[in-house]
TIVO-2410 file (N, C-alpha, C; in nm, 3 decimals):
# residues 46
REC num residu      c1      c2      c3 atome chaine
REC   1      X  16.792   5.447 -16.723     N      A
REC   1      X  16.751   5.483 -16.589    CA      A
REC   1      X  16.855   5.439 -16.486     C      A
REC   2      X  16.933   5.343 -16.553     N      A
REC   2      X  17.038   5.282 -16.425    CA      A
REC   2      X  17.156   5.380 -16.449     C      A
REC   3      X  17.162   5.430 -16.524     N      A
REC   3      X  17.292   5.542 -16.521    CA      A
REC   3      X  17.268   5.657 -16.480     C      A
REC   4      X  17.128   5.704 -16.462     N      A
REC   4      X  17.101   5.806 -16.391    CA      A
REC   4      X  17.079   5.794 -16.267     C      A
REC   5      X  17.018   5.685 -16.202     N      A
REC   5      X  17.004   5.627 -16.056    CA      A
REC   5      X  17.193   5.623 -16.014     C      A
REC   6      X  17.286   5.600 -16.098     N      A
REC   6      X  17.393   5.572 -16.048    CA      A
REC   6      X  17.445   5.744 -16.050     C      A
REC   7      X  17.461   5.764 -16.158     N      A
REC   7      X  17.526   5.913 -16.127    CA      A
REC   7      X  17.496   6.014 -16.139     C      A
REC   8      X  17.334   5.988 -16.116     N      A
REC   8      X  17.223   6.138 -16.082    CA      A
REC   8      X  17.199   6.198 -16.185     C      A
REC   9      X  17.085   6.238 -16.200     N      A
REC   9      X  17.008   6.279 -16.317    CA      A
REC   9      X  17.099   6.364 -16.462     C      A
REC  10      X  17.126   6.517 -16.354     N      A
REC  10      X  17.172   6.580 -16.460    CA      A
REC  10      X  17.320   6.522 -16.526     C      A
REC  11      X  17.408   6.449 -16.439     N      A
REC  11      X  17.489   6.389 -16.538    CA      A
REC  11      X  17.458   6.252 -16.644     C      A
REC  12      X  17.378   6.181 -16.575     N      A
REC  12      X  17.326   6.086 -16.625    CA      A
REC  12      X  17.291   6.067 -16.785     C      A
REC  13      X  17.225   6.191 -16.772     N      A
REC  13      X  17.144   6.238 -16.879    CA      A
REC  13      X  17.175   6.282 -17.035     C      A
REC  14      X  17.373   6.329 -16.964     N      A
REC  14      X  17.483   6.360 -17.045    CA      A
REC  14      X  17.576   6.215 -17.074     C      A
REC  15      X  17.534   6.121 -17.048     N      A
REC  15      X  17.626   6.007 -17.057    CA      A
REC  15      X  17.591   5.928 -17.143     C      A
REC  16      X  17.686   5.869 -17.262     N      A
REC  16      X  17.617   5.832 -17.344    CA      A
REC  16      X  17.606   5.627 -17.296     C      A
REC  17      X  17.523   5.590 -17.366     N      A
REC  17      X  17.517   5.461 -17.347    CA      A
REC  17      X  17.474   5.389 -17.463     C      A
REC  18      X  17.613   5.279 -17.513     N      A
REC  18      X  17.651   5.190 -17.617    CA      A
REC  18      X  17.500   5.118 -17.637     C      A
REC  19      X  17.446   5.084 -17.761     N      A
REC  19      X  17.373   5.034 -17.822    CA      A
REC  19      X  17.377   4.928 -17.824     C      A
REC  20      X  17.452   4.842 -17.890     N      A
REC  20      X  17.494   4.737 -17.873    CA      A
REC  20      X  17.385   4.625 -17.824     C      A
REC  21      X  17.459   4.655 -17.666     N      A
REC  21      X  17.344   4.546 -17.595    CA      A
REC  21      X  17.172   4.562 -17.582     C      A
REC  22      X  17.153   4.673 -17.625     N      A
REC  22      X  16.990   4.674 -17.633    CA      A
REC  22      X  16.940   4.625 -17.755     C      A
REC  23      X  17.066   4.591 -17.878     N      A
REC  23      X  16.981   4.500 -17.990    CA      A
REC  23      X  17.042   4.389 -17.964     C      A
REC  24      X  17.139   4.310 -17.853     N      A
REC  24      X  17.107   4.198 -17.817    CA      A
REC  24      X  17.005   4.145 -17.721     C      A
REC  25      X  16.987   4.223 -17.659     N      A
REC  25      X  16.854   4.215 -17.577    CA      A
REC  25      X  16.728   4.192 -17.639     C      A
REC  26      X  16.727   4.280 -17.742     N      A
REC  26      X  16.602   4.286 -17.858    CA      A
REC  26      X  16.577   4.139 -17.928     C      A
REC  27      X  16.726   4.069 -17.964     N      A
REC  27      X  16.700   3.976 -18.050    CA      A
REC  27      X  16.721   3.827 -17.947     C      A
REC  28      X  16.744   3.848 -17.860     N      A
REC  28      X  16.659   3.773 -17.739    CA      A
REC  28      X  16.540   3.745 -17.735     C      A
REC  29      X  16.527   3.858 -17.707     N      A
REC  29      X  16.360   3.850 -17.676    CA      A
REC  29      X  16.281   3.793 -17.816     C      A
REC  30      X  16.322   3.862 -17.909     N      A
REC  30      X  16.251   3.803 -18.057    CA      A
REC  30      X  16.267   3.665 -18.068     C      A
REC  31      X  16.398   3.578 -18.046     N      A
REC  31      X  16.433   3.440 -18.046    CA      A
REC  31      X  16.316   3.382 -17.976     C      A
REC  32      X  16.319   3.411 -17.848     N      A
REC  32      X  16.239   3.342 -17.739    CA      A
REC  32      X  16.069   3.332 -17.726     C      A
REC  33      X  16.019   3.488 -17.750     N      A
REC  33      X  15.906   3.514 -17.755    CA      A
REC  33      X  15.870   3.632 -17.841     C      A
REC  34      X  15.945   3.589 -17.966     N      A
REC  34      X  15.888   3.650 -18.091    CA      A
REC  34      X  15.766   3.591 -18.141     C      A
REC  35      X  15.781   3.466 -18.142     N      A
REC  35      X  15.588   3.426 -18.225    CA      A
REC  35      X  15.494   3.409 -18.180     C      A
REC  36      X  15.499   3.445 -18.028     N      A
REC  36      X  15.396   3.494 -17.897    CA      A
REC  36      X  15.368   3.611 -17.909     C      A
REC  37      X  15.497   3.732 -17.914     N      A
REC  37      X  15.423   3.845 -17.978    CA      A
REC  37      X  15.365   3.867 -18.086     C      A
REC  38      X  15.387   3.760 -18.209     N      A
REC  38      X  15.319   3.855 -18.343    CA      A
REC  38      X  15.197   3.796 -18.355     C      A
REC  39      X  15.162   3.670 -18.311     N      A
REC  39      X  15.025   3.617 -18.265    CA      A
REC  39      X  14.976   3.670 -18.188     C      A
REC  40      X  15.013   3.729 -18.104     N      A
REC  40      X  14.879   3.848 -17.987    CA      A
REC  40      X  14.891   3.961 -18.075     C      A
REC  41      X  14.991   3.998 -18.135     N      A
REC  41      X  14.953   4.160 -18.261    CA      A
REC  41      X  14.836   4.078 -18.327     C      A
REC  42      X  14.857   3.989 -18.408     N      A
REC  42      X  14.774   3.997 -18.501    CA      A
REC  42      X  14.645   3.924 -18.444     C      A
REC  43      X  14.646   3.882 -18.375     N      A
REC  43      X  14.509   3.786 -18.264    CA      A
REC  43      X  14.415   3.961 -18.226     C      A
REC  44      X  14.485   4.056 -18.196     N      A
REC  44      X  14.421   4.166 -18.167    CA      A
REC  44      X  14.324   4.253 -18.232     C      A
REC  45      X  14.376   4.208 -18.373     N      A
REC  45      X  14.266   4.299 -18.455    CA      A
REC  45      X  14.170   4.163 -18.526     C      A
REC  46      X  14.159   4.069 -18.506     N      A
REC  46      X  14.049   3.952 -18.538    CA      A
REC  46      X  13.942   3.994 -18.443     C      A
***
């Protein structure tokens, strides 16, 4: 959404954007508040 807010939709849309940092982001978040999420998954169906 930030590459389309920057260079407007229809090019935006054509622009590709590196992976990379969204599975460091991912394994962030898993580090930090991974066993907060899998305890509310599984707290949900008890």
């Amino acid at each position: 959404m930030a590459v389309m807010a920057r260079k407007g939709v229809k090019e935006g849309r054509k622009t590709a954007v590196p992976f990379g940092p969204f599975l460091a982001l991912g394994g962030l978040f898993g580090l930090f508040a991974g066993d907060a999420v899998v305890d509310w998954y599984l707290d949900s169906f008890a």
